[in-house]
N, C-alpha and C positions, 0 to 999 in steps of 0.2 A: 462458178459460184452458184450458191441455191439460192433461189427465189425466198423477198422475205414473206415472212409469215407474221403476220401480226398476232394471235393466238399465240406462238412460241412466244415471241418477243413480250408479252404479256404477260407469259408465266414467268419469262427469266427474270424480269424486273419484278414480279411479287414475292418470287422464292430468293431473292437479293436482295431486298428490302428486310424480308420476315427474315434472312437468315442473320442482316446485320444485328435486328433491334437485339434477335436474339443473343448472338453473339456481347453485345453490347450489356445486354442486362443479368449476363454471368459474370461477366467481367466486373460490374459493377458491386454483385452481390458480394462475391469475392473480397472486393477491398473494404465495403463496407463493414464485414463479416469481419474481418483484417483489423480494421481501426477500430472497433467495439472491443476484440480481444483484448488488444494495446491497451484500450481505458481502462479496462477490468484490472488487467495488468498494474497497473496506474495508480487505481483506486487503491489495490488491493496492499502495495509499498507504500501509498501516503498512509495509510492506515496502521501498518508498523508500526512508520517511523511516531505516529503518535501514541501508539498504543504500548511497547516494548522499549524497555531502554536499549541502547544500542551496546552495552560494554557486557552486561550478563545474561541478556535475553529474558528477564525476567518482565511480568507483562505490569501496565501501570498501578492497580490497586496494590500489589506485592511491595513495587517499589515503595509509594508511597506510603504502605504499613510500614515499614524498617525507616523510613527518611522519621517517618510522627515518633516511633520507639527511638528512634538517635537524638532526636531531638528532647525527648522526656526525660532522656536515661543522662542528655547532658546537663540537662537542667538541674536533675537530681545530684548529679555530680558537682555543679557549680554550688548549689545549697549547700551540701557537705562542705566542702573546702572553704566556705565561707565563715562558715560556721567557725566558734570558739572552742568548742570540744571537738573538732578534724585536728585541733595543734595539739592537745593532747595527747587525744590516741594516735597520733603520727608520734610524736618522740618518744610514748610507750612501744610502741611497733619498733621501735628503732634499735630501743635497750634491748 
């Protein structure tokens, strides 16, 4: 066997050390690196789901222009039919 050397024995455990931390703080970068994507990821589908209806892909202000025009256009609809002259011009329309 070889005689120990403390000089060696000094450097294996500083380049053991230094290779762990290093080792150690890729690896970490890595995941970190890893779960920040995920959240973006994350973010980025809560964001969708508030921002786009899910049935036609159309984005929120869109929708809610057509939801405000359905609702004007019903209105205006229920006025008419309420109305005394819809009976009218419905049984003229009919003859």
């Amino acid at each position: 066997m070889d005689e120990f050397a403390p000089a060696r024995f000094a450097f294996d455990i500083v380049y053991v050390v230094f290779m762990e931390i290093m080792f150690q703080n890729i690896v970490g970068g890595i995941m970190i690196d890893s779960f920040s994507s995920l959240k973006e990821e994350d973010s980025a589908r809560d964001e969708d789901k508030k921002n786009f209806c899910y049935i036609c892909g159309m984005d929120k202000p869109s929708v809610q222009f057509y939801l405000f025009r359905w609702k004007e256009a019903d209105q205006h609809l229920i006025s008419i039919q309420r109305s005394t002259d819809f009976g009218i011009i419905y049984i003229i329309c009919i003859v």
